[in-house]
MIDOSE-1310 file (N, C-alpha, C; in nm, 2 decimals, decimal comma, always signed):
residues 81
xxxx	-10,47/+2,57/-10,19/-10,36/+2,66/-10,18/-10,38/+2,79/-10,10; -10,47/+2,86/-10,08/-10,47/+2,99/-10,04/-10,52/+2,97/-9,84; -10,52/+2,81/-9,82/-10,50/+2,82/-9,66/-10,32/+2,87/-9,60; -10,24/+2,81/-9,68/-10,07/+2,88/-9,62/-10,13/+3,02/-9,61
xxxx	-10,15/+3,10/-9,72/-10,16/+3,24/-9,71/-10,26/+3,30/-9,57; -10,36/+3,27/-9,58/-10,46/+3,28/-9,44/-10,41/+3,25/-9,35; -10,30/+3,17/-9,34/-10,25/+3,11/-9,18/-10,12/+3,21/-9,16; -10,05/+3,25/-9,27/-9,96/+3,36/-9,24/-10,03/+3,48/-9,16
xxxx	-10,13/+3,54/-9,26/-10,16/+3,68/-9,20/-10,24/+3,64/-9,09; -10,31/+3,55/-9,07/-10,35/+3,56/-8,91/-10,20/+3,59/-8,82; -10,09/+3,49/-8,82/-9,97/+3,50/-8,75/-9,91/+3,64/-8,77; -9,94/+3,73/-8,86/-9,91/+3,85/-8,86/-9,97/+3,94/-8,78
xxxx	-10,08/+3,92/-8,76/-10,22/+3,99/-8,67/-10,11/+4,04/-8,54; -10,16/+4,18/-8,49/-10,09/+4,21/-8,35/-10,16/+4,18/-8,29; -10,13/+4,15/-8,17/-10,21/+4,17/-8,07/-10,29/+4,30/-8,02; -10,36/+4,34/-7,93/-10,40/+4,46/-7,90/-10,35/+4,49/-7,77
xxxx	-10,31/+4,59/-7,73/-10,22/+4,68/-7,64/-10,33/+4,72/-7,50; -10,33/+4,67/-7,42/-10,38/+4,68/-7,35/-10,36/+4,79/-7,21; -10,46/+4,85/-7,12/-10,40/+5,00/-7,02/-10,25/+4,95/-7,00; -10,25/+4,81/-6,91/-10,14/+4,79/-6,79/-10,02/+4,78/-6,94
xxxx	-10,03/+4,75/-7,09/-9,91/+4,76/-7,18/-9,88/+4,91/-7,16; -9,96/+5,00/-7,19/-9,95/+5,10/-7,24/-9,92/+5,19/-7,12; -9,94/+5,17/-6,99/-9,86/+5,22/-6,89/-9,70/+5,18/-6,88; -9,69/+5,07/-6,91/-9,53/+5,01/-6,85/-9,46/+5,05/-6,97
xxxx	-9,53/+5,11/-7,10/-9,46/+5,18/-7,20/-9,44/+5,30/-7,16; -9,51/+5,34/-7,13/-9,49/+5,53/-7,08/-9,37/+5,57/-7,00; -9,40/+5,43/-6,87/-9,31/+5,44/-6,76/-9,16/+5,40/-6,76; -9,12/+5,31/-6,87/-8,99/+5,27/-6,93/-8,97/+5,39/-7,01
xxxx	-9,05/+5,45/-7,07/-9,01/+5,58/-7,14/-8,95/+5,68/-7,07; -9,04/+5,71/-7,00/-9,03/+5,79/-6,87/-8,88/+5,77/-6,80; -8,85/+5,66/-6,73/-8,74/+5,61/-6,65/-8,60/+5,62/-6,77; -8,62/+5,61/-6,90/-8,48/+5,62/-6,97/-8,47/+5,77/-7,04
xxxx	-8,57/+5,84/-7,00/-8,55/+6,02/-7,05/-8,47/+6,07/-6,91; -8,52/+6,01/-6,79/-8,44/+6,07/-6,63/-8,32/+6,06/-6,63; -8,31/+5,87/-6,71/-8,15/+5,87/-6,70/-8,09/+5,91/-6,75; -8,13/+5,95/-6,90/-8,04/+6,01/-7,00/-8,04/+6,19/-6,96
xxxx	-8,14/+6,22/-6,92/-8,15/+6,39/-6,85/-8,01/+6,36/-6,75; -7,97/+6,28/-6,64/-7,91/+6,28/-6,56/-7,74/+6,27/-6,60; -7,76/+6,15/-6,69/-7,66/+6,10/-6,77/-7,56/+6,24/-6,84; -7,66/+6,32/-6,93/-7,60/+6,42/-6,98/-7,54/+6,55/-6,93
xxxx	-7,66/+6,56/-6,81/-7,67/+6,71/-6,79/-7,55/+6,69/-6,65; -7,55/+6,60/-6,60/-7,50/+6,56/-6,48/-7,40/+6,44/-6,46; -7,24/+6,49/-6,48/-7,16/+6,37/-6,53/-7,09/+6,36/-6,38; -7,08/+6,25/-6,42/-6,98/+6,23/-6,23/-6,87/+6,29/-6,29
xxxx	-6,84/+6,40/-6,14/-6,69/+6,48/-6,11/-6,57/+6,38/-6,06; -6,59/+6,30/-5,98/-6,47/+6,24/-5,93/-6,46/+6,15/-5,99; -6,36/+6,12/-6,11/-6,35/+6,03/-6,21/-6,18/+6,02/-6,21; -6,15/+5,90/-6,20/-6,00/+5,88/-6,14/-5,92/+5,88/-6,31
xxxx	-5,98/+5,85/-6,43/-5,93/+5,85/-6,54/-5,81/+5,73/-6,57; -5,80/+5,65/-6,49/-5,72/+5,49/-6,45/-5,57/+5,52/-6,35; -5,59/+5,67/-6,27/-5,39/+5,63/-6,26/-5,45/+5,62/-6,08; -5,37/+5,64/-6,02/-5,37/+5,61/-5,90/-5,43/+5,68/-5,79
xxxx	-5,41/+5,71/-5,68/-5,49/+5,76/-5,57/-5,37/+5,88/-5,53; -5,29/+5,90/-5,63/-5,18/+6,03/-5,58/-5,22/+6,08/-5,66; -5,25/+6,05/-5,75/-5,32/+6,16/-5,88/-5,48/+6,28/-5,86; -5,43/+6,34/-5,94/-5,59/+6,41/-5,92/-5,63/+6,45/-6,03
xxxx	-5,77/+6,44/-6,14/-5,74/+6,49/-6,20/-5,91/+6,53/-6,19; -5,87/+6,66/-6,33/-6,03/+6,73/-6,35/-6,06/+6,76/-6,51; -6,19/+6,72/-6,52/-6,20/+6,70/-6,68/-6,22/+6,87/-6,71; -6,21/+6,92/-6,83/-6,19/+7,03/-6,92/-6,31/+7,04/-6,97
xxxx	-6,36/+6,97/-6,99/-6,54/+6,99/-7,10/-6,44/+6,91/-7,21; -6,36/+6,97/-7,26/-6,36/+6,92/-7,43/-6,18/+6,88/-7,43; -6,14/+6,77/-7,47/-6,05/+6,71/-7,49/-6,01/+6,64/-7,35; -5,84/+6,62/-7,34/-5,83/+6,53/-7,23/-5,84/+6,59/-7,10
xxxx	-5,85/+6,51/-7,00/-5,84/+6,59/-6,86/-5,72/+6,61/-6,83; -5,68/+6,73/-6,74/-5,54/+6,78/-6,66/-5,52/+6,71/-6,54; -5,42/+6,63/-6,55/-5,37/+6,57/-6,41/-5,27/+6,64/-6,32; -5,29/+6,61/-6,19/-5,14/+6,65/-6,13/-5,14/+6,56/-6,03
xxxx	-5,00/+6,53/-6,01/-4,97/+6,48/-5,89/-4,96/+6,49/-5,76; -5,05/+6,44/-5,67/-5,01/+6,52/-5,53/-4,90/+6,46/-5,49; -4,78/+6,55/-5,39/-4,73/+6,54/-5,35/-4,76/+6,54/-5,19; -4,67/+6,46/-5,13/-4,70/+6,40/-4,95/-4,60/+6,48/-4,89
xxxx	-4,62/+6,59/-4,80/-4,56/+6,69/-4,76/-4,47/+6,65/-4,66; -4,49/+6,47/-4,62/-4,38/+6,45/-4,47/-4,28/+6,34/-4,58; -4,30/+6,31/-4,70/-4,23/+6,24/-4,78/-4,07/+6,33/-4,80; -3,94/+6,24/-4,79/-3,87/+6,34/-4,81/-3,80/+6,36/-4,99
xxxx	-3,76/+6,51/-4,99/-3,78/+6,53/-5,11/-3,61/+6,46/-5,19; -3,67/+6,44/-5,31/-3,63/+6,38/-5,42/-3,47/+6,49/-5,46; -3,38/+6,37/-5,51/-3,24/+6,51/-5,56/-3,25/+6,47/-5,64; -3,28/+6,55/-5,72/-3,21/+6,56/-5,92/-3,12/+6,58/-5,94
x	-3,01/+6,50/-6,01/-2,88/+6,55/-6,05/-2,86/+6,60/-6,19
């Protein structure tokens, strides 16, 4: 009876971590602290927010962004009644 048990905890056993692990751990560490430094500190500005290419809009920091519509200056103008 006490071979099942022996054959588990060998299968438990780690392996040992060898330089070239323990570099490509540093270096994936490394590479997802830049993106997220980038990610955070540094958000893309020109973000269309889904409406069209007459639109323009600019984010606020906090809540939604302000859009406006460009208007096409040789377009002719609109009558409201």
């Amino acid at each position: 009876m006490p071979a099942p048990v022996a054959a588990e905890f060998e299968a438990m056993r780690w392996p040992y971590l060898r330089r070239g692990d323990i570099a490509g751990i540093l270096l994936m560490a490394a590479v997802f602290a830049v993106l997220g430094y980038v990610l955070l500190f540094h958000p893309l500005r020109d973000q269309n927010f889904g409406f069209g290419r007459e639109w323009q809009c600019t984010s606020v920091g906090q809540g939604d962004p302000i859009c406006v519509r460009l208007v096409d200056k040789n377009a002719p103008k609109e009558r409201r009644n």
